[in-house]
C-alpha positions as CSV (number, residue, x, y, z in Angstrom):
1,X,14.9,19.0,-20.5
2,X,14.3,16.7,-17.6
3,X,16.1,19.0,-14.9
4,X,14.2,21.7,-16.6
5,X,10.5,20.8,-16.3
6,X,11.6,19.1,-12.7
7,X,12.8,22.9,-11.4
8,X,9.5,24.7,-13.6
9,X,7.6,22.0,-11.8
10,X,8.8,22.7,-8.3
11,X,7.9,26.6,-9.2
12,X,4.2,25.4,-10.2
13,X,3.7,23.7,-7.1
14,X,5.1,26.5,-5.0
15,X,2.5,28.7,-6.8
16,X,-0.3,26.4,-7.1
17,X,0.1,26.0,-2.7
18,X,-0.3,30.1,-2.7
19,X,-3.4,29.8,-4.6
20,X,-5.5,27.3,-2.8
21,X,-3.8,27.5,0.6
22,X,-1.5,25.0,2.4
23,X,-4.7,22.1,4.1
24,X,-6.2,21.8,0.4
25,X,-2.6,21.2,-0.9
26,X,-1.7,18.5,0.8
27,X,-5.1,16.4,1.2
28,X,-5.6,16.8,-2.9
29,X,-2.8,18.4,-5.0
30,X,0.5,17.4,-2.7
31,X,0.9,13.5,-5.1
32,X,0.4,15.4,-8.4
33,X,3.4,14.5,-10.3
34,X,4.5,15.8,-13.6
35,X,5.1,13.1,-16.0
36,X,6.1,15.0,-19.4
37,X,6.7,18.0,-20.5
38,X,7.4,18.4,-24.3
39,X,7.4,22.4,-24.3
40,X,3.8,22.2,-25.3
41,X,1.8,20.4,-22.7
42,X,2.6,19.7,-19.2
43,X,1.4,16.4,-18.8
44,X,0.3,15.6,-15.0
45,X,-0.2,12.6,-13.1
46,X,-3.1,12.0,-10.5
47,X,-4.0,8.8,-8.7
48,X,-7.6,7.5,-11.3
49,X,-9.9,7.9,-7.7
50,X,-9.3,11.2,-7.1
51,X,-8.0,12.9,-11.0
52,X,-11.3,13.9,-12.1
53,X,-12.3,15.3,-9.2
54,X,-8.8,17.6,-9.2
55,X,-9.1,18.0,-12.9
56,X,-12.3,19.7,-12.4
57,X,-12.1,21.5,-8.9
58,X,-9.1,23.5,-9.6
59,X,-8.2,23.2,-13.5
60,X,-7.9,27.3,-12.9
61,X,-5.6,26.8,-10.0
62,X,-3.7,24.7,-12.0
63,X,-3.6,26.1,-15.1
64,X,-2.6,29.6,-13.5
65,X,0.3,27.6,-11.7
66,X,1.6,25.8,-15.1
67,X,1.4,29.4,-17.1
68,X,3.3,30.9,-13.8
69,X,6.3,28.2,-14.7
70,X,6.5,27.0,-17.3
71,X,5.3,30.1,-19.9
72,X,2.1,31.6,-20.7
73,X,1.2,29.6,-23.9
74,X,1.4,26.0,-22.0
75,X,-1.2,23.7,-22.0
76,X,-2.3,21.1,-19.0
77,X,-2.9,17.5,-19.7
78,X,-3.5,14.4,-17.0
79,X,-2.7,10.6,-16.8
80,X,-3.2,8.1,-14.3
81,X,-1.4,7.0,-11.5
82,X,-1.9,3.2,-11.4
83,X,0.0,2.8,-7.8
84,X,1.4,5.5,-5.6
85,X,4.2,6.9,-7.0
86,X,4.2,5.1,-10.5
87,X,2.4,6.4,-13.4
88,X,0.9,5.3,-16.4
89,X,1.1,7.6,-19.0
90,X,-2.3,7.3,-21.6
91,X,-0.8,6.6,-25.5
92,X,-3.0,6.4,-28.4
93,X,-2.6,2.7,-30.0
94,X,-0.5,1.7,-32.9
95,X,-2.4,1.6,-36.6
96,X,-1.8,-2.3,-35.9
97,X,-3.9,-2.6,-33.1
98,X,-0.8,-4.1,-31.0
99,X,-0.1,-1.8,-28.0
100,X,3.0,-0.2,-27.5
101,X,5.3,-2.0,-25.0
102,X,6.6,1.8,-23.8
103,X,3.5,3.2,-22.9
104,X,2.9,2.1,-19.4
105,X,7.0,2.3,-18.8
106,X,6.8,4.1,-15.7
107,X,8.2,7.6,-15.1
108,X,10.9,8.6,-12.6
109,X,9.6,10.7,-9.6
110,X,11.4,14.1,-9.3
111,X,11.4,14.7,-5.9
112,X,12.8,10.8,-5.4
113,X,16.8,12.1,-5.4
114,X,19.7,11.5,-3.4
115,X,19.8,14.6,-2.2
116,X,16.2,14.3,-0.9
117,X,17.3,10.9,1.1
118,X,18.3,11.1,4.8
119,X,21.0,8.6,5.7
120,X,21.2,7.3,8.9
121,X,22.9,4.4,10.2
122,X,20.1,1.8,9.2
123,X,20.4,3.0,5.5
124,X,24.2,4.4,5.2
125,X,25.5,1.5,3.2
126,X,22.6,1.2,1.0
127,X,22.8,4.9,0.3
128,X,26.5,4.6,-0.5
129,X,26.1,1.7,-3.1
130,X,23.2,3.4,-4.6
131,X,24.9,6.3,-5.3
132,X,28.1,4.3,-7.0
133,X,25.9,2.6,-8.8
134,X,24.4,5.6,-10.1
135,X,28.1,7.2,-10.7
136,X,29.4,4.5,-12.2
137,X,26.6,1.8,-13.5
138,X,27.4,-1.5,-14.4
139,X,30.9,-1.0,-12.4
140,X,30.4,-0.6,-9.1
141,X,27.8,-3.5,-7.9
142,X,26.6,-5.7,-10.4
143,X,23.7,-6.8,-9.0
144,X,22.7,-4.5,-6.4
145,X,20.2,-5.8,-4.1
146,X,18.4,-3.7,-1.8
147,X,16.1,-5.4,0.6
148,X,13.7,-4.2,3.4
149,X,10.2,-4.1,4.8
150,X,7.8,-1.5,2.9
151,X,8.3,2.2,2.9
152,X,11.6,2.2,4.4
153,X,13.2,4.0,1.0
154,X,13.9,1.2,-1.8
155,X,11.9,2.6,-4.3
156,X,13.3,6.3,-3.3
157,X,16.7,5.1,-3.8
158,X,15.8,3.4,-7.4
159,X,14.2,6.5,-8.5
160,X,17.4,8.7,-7.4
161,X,19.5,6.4,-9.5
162,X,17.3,6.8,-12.3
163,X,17.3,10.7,-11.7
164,X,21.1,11.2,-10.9
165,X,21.5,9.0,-14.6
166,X,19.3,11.5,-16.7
167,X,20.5,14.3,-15.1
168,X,24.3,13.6,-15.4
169,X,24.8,11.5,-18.1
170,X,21.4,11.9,-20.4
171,X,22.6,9.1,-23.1
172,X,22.6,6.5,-20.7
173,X,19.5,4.2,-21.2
174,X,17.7,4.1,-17.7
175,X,14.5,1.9,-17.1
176,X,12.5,2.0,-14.1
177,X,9.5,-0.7,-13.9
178,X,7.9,-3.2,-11.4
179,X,7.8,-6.8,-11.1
180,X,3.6,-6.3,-11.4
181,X,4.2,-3.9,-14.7
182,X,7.1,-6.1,-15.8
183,X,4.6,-9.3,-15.5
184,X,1.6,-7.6,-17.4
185,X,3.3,-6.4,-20.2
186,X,4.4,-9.9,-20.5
187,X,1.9,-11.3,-20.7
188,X,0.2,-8.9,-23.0
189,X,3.0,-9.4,-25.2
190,X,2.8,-13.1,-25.2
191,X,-1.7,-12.4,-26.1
192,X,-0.5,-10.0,-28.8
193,X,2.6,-11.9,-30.2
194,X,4.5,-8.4,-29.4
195,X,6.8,-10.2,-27.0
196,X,10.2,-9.2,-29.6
197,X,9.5,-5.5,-28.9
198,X,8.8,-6.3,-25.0
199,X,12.6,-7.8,-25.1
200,X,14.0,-5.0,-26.7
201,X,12.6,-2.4,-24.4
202,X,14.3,-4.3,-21.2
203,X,17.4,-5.7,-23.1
204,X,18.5,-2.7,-24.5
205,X,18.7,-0.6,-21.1
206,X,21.9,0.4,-20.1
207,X,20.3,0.2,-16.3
208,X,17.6,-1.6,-15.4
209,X,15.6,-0.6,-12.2
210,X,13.5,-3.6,-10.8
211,X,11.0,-3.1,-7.6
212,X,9.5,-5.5,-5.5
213,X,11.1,-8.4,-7.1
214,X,9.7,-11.0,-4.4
215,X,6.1,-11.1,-6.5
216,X,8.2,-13.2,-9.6
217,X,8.3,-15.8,-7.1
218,X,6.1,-18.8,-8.3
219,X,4.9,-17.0,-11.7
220,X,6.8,-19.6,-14.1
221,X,6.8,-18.0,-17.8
222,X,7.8,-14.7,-16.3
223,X,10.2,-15.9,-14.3
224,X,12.0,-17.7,-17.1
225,X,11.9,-14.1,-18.9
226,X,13.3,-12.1,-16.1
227,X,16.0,-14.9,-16.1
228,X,17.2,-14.2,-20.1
229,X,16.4,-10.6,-19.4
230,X,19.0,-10.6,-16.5
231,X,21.5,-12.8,-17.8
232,X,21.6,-10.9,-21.6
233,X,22.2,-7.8,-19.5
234,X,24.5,-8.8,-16.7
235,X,26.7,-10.3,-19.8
236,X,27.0,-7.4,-21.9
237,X,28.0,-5.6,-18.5
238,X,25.3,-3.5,-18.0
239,X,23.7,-2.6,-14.7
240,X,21.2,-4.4,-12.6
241,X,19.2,-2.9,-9.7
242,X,16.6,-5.0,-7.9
243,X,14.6,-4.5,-4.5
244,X,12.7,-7.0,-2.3
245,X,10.8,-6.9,1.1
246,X,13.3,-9.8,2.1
247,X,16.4,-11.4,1.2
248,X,16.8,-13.6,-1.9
249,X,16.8,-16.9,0.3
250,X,13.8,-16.2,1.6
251,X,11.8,-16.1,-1.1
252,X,10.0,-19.5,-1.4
253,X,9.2,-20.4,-5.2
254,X,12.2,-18.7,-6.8
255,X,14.5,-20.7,-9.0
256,X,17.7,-21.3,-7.4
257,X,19.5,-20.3,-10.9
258,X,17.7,-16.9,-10.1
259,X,18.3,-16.7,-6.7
260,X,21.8,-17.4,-7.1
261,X,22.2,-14.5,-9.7
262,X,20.8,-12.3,-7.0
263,X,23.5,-13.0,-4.8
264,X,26.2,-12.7,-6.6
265,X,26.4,-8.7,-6.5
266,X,25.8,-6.7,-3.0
267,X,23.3,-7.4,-1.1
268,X,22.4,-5.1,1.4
269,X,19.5,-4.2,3.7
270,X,17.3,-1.1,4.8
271,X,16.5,-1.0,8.7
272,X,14.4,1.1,10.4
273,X,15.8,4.5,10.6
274,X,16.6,5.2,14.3
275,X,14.5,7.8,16.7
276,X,17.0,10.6,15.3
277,X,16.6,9.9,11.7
278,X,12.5,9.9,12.1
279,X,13.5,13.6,13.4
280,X,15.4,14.3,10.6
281,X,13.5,13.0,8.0
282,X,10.1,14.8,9.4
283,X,12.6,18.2,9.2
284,X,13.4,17.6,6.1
285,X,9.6,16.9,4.7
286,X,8.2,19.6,6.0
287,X,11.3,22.1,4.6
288,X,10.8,20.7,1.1
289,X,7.0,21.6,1.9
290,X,7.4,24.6,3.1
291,X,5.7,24.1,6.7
292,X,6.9,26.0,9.6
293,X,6.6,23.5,12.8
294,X,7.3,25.8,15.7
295,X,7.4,22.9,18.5
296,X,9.8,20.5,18.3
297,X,7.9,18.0,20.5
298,X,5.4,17.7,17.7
299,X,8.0,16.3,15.6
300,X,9.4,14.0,18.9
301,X,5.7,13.0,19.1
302,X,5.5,11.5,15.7
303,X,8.7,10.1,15.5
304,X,7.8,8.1,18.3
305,X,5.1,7.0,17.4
306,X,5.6,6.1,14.0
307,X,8.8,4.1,13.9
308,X,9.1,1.6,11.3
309,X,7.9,3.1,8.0
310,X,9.0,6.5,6.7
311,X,6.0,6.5,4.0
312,X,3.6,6.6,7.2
313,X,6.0,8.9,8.7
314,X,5.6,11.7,6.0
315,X,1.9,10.9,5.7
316,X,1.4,11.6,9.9
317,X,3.4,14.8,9.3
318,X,1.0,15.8,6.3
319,X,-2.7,15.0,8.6
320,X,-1.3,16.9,11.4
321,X,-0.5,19.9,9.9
322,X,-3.6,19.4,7.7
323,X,-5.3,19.5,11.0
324,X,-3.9,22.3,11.7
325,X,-5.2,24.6,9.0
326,X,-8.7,23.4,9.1
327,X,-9.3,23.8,12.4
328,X,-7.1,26.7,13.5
329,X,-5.6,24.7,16.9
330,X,-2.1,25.4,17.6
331,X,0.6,22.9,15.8
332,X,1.6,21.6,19.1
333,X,2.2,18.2,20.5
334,X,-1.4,18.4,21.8
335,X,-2.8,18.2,18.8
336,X,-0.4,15.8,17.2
337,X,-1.0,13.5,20.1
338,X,-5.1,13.7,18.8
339,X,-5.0,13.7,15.1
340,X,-2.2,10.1,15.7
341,X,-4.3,8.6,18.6
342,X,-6.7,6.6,15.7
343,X,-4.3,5.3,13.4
344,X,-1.0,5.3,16.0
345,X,-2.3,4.8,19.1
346,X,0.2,5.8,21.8
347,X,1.1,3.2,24.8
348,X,-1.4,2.7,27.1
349,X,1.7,1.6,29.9
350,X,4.7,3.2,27.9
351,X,7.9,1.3,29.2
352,X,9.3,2.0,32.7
353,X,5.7,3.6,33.3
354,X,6.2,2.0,37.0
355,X,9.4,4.1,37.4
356,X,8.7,8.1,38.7
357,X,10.9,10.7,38.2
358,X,12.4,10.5,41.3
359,X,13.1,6.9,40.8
360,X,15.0,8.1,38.1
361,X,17.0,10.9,39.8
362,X,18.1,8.5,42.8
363,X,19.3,5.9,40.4
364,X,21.3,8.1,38.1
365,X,22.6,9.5,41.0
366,X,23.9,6.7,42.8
367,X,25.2,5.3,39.7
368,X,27.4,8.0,39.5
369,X,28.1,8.8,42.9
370,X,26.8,12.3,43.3
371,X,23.5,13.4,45.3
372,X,20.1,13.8,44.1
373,X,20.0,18.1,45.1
374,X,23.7,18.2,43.2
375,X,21.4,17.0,39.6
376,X,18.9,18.7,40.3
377,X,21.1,22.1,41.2
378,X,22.0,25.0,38.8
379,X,25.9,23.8,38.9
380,X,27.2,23.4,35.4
381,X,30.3,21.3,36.6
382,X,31.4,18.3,33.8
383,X,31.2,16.0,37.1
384,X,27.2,17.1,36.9
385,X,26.2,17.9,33.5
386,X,26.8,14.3,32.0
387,X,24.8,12.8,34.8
388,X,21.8,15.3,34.5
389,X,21.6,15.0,30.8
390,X,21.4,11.5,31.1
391,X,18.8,11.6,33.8
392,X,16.8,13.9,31.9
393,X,17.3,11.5,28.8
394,X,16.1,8.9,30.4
395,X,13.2,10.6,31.9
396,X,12.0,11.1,28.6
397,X,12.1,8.2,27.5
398,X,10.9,5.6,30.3
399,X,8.2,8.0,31.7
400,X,5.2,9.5,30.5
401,X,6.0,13.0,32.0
402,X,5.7,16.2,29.9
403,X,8.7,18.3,29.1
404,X,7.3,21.1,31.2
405,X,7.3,17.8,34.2
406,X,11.0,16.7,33.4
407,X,12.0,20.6,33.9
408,X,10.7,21.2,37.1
409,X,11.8,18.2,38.5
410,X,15.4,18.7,37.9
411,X,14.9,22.5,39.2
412,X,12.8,24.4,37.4
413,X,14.2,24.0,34.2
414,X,12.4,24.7,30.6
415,X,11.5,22.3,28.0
416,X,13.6,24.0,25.6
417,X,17.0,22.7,28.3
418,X,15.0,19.4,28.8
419,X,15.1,18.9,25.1
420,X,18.6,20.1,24.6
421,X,20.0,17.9,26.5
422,X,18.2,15.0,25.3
423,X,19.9,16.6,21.7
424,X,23.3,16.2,24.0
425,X,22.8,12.6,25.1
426,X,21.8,11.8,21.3
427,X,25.1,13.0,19.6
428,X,27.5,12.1,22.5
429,X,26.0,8.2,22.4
430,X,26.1,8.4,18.5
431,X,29.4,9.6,18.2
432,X,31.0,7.7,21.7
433,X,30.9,4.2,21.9
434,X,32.0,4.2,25.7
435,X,28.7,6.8,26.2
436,X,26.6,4.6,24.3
437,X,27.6,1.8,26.3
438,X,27.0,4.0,29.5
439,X,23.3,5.0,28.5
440,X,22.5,0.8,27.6
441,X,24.1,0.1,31.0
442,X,21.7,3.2,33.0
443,X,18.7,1.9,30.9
444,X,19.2,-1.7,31.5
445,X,19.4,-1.0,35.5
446,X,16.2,1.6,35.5
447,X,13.8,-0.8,33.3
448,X,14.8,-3.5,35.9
449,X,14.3,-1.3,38.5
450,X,10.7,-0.6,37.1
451,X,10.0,-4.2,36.2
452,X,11.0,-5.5,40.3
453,X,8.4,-2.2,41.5
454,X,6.0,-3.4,39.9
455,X,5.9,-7.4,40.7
């Protein structure tokens, strides 16, 4: 059922884009989710700020979309979205009057899957022991520990174990929560005297999915919980899955019993994807969303800009295109460059802004012991076109010269070559120590070079 309503809900959303056009998609329908589907009604999920304006606005929209995919006779229903990307589903409560620990269990997010996740270097053994963990739970690493800053991919990866579990092996009992949720049903269980049914809904988990672990630090009674919690898991061999924005000795205010548990599985970090993943990753968004970006630079643009945090990565992608279709100015760099300026403001003295382009050619040149004219000539010799893609490379990167710029100066070439063999230079030093080593060495030499101009 769950790969089901996730490929009927893909279909809605295809159709529900064709209906109200591409800029009204993505500034208020792109973060509907759908929670549930029990082959009656397709229960949605919208952040509380924004659900009744989208309940209201484009209920037709939607309901046309849901009838499109999932059957004529279905019915629509919301919930809220208490933080991005985890949902609170709305349940009736018991006859008792004691609520039901389940019902603010968050829901895995469909598009969250492995499949979905670019690996780079900065997240390729993260990835790796995700995805054992997901193959083989409470085998692989017991306890994984992902760590990194915020929106580099931890909750993404929790969510594609969760995912890969029901999908493959739909009798294994996943959970998914927060330390926040995981604290305030706690503590409501504690008020309500409940907390026997709280246990059992963590306890008897065959994996447990924990995010943001770092905010148990210094909250005593639920930090003694998640202790018994971990401990009556780990021993029955079941699987463990925690992520923090730092590593587990950092954390001031957690127990060292805890702490100690932590690291006792793999711990392994999240980096900042490199300049080439940013690429990759804005590719792949805008495939899954269907936008066509016909300049590549636009993409370069924001990937340079935006460099530490793939959530704001996605989100620049989504206000430049959006940009785009409200005001009808060409998805170029140009307009990239405008719509980023407020929130990511570009350098005002980018690095090596001292050095010129013919700084840059004479260097290179010398370095390697060919003439300026020679890389700057239409010769295709290997003695010249490792040089020249280099220069150009570097060009790129330490000046502040257009593509159209970089191209004339090394003979009239057109961005499309200028950015080809920056492609070159990226794969060669990526895949060849000895090149990589080369490009450090050039770089090194030009940024002093620019730093003694401009003393």
């Amino acid at each position: 059922m769950h790969l089901e309503m996730t490929h009927a809900w893909q279909r809605a959303r295809a159709e529900l884009r064709r209906l109200v056009g591409d800029s009204t998609f993505e500034i208020w329908l792109a973060g509907l989710e759908c929670a549930d589907w029990d082959g009656t009604t397709v229960t949605l999920s919208a952040p509380v700020a924004t659900q009744a304006w989208v309940a209201s606005r484009f209920a037709r929209a939607l309901q046309r979309s849901v009838h499109s995919a999932f059957g004529p006779h279905a019915r629509l229903a919301f919930t809220t979205t208490s933080t991005p990307g985890h949902s609170t589903v709305q349940r009736p409560p018991r006859p008792d009057g004691v609520t039901d620990p389940r019902a603010d269990l968050e829901r895995f997010i469909p598009r969250y899957t492995f499949d979905q996740f670019i690996i780079g270097d900065a997240n390729r053994l993260a990835h790796a022991a995700a995805l054992a963990v997901a193959e083989h739970p409470g085998h692989a690493y017991n306890p994984l520990f992902l760590y990194a800053p915020p929106g580099l991919g931890k909750t993404h990866l929790l969510h594609a174990i969760a995912n890969y579990i029901s999908t493959y092996d739909p009798h294994t009992r996943v959970r998914y929560t927060t330390v926040e949720s995981f604290t305030n049903r706690f503590l409501a269980a504690l008020q309500q005297r409940s907390t026997a049914a709280f246990k059992a809904l963590h306890r008897d988990a065959d994996v447990l999915l924990i995010d943001d672990v770092q905010f148990l630090a210094a909250k005593a009674k639920t930090e003694e919980e998640f202790f018994h919690t971990f401990n009556a898991l780990y021993d029955n061999g079941h699987q463990v899955v925690i992520t923090a924005d730092r590593l587990p000795r950092q954390m001031a205010g957690l127990e060292d019993r805890l702490r100690a548990r932590f690291e006792a599985g793999l711990v392994t970090e999240i980096a900042p994807p490199t300049r080439a993943t940013r690429i990759a990753i804005l590719r792949k968004r805008a495939a899954l969303d269907e936008i066509t970006v016909p300049d590549e630079t636009v993409l370069e643009l924001i990937a340079d800009r935006i460099q530490d945090n793939v959530r704001a990565l996605e989100g620049a992608l989504i206000r430049v295109v959006a940009h785009h279709s409200l005001t009808g100015r060409p998805l170029d760099a140009a307009l990239a460059a405008d719509v980023l300026e407020p929130l990511h403001p570009g350098p005002s003295h980018p690095a090596g802004a001292s050095l010129s382009l013919e700084r840059i050619q004479t260097l290179v040149a010398g370095h390697f012991g060919v003439s300026v004219a020679d890389l700057c000539s239409s010769r295709r010799t290997a003695v010249l076109t490792w040089p020249r893609q280099l220069a150009v490379f570097l060009s790129r990167e330490l000046t502040g010269a257009s593509l159209q710029a970089i191209g004339d100066a090394y003979g009239g070439r057109n961005h499309a070559t200028v950015l080809h063999a920056c492609q070159r230079v990226s794969e060669r030093t990526q895949a060849s120590s000895e090149d990589a080593a080369e490009l450090t060495s050039l770089r090194s030499l030009l940024t002093a070079a620019g730093a003694d101009r401009s003393c």
